[in-house]
C-alpha positions, -999 to +999 in steps of 0.1 A: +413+331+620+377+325+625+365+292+617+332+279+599+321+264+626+330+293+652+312+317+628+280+293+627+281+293+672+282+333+674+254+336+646+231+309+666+242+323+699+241+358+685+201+351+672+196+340+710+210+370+725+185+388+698+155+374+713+161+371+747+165+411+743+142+411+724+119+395+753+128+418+782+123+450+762+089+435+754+082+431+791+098+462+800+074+485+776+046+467+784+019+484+807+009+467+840-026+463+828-016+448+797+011+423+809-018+412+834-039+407+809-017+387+786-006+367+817-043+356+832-048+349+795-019+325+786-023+307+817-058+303+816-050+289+776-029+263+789-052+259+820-080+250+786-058+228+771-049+209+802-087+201+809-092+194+771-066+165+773-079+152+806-114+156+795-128+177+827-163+195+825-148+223+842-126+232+812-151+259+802-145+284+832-103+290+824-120+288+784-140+319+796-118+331+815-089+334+786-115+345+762-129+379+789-086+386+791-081+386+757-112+408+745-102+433+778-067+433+759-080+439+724-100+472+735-076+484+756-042+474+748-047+459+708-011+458+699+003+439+725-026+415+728-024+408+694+013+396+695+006+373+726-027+356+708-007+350+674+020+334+695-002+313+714-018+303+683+017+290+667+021+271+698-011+252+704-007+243+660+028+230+671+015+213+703-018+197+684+005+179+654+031+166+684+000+156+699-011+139+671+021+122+663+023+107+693-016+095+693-008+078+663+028+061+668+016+053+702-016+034+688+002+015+661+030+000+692+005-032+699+003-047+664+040-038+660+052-057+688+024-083+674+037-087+637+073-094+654+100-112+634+130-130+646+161-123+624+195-146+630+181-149+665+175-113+668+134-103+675+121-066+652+091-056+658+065-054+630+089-067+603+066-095+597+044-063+583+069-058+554+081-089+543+048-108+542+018-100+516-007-116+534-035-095+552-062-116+570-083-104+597-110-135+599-085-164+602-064-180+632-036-166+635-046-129+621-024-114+596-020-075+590+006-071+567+012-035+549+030-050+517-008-053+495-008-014+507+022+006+502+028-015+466-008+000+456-002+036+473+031+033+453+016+022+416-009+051+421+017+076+429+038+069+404+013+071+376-006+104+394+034+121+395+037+106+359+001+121+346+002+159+369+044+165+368+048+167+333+016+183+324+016+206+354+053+218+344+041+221+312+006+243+316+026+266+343+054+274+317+030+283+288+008+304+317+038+323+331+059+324+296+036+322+266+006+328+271-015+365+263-018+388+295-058+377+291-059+345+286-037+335+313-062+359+338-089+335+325-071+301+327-052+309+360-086+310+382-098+286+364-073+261+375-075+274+409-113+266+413-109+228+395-079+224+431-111+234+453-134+206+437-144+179+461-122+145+457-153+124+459-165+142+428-135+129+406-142+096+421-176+097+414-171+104+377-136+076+377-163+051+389-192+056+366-176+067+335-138+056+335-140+021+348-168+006+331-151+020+301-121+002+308-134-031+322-153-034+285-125-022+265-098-042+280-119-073+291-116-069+331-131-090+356-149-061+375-139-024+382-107-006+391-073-002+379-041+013+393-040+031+358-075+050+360-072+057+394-038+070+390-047+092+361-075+105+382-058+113+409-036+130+386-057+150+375-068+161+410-031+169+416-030+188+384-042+221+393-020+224+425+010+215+401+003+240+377-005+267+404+024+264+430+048+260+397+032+291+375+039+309+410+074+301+411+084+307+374+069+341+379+091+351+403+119+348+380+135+381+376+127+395+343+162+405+338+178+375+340+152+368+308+160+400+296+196+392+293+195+361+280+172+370+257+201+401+247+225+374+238+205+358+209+191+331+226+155+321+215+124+321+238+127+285+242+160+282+248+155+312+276+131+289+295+148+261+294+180+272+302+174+303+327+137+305+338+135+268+346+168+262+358+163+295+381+129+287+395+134+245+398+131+250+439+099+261+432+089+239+405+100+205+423+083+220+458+049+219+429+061+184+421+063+175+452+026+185+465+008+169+438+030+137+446+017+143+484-017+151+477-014+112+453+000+098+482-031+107+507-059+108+482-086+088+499-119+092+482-110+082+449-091+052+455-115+042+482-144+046+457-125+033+422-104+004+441-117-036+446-109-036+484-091-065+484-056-062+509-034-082+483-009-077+455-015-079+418-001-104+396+024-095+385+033-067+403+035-044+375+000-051+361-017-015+362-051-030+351-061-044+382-063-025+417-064-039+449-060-014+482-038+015+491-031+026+529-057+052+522-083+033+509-074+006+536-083+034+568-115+045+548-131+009+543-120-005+580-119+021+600-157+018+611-158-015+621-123-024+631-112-035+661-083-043+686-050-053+667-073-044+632-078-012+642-039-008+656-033-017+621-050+011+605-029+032+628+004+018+612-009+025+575-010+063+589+021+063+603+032+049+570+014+083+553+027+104+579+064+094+575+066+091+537+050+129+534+073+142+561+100+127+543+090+145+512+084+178+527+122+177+542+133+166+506+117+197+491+129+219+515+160+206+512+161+208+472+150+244+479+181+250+503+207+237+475+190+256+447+190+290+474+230+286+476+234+279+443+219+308+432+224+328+453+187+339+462+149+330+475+134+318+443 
């Protein structure tokens, strides 16, 4: 009797059979000319990016030459030519982001190893950055501590999901369920331009309008809150909320609403209990990107924030706002320096981490929604 895990080998080794077929009847059709062309051209593309990272003057000439193969192979042999450049464009996207992870974790190693901590005997690097608040570039010894940070980035997030989640849900299940054919082709485009406005824009308007409003009506001692710059943030995450999620609750079959709606069950009760349930994947992958786009919001906080790299008192006071990790990079990074500017480097591997994290948990929620139902909604 076949076993789970027998069944799972033959499929992956069965999908490698696939393509490595697949390969050699790709060669084996392939003109001379063409297969020429698409060699002289992916070797002279990874000649290019060779000389890019070594910084050579002479990384033009394989750029040129790459470029003269790959035009000769789009007049004369299009198909083929086509395949090999969208392949070698997945590649260098996949080699640029490893290439950028590694700039960044490899940047941040100096202050790590700086901000060491000895544990029952035992030294960690760069837990001294987590367990002490205290940032301080000026004095003797220098403290970079990423506490101040990530409890800001985390006060704004959670107000931004708490402001664009429920609202976002909300405005995609009136666009996909209730609303008229006409207005929802007026409102849908609508909220797809305000996702294209710049971020400096709502943190123009936070800064002049919102916080001078709230340091006179609840008696502050200058200019921004986690509250206001969460709710504007919010709003900035709003439309790509509403979008993503009206998107997926579309894609609900109708006859699953059909049915349900056969049955006696009321509107409401159909989009709670089947349209919702059905497209939650989708919905919590919506969720999910306005919480990212809170999490790496720059110009807003940067603009609405103090600038000052230390916690509130208490903790959970929202009328007062210090620094996030974005805010943090945008202020320093012009004039940092050394460990400073190694520092900066671990507040983006911070960003980098927590949104890959969320990006695996969405794709994960999608995965268990999948084999629950059964489907790709």
């Amino acid at each position: 009797m076949t076993t789970d895990t027998e069944r799972v080998e033959s499929g992956v080794l069965g999908a490698l059979r696939r393509r490595v077929r697949r390969g050699r009847d790709f060669v084996d059709e392939t003109e001379p000319a063409a297969l020429a062309a698409v060699v002289v051209a992916v070797a002279s593309m990874a000649a290019t990016f060779v000389g890019f990272l070594l910084v050579s003057s002479l990384t033009v000439l394989p750029f040129a030459v790459a470029i003269a193969a790959i035009g000769y192979g789009w007049i004369s042999h299009q198909e083929v030519t086509a395949r090999v450049v969208t392949l070698m464009m997945t590649v260098s996207t996949v080699l640029v982001l490893a290439l950028i992870i590694v700039f960044i974790f490899m940047e941040s190693i100096p202050v790590i190893a700086y901000e060491s901590a000895t544990v029952f005997g035992v030294s960690v690097p760069g837990l001294r950055m987590f367990i002490e608040p205290r940032w301080d570039a000026v004095s003797d010894p220098v403290r970079y501590s990423m506490v101040p940070m990530i409890h800001g980035t985390v006060m704004v997030t959670v107000i931004a999901t708490a402001v664009a989640g429920p609202l976002g849900v909300a405005a995609a299940l009136f666009l996909s369920e209730i609303a008229p054919p006409m207005v929802r082709e007026a409102v849908k485009p609508g909220v797809e331009i305000l996702a294209g406005i710049p971020s400096i824009v709502y943190g123009f308007i936070g800064f002049t309008v919102l916080s001078p409003w709230a340091s006179t009506q609840f008696d502050l001692n200058g200019q921004g809150t986690y509250l206001f710059v969460g709710i504007v943030v919010g709003l900035m995450a709003l439309p790509t909320v509403v979008s993503v999620a009206e998107d997926a609750l579309s894609s609900v079959p109708e006859s699953m609403k059909s049915g349900s709606l056969a049955i006696g069950t009321t509107g409401w009760q159909t989009m709670t209990s089947i349209t919702l349930p059905a497209a939650f994947s989708g919905v919590s992958a919506a969720v999910l990107l306005g919480v990212g786009r809170a999490i790496g919001e720059t110009m807003a906080a940067t603009v609405m924030l103090r600038g000052v790299p230390r916690l509130t008192d208490p903790l959970y006071n929202v009328f007062y706002g210090q620094e996030t990790l974005t805010s943090l990079i945008a202020r320093n990074y012009g004039d940092a320096d050394g460990l400073q500017m190694d520092a900066l480097f671990v507040a983006g591997v911070i960003l980098f981490v927590t949104v890959l994290v969320i990006s695996v948990g969405s794709q994960y929620i999608e995965w268990r929604m999948s084999e629950k139902f059964g489907g790709e909604i």
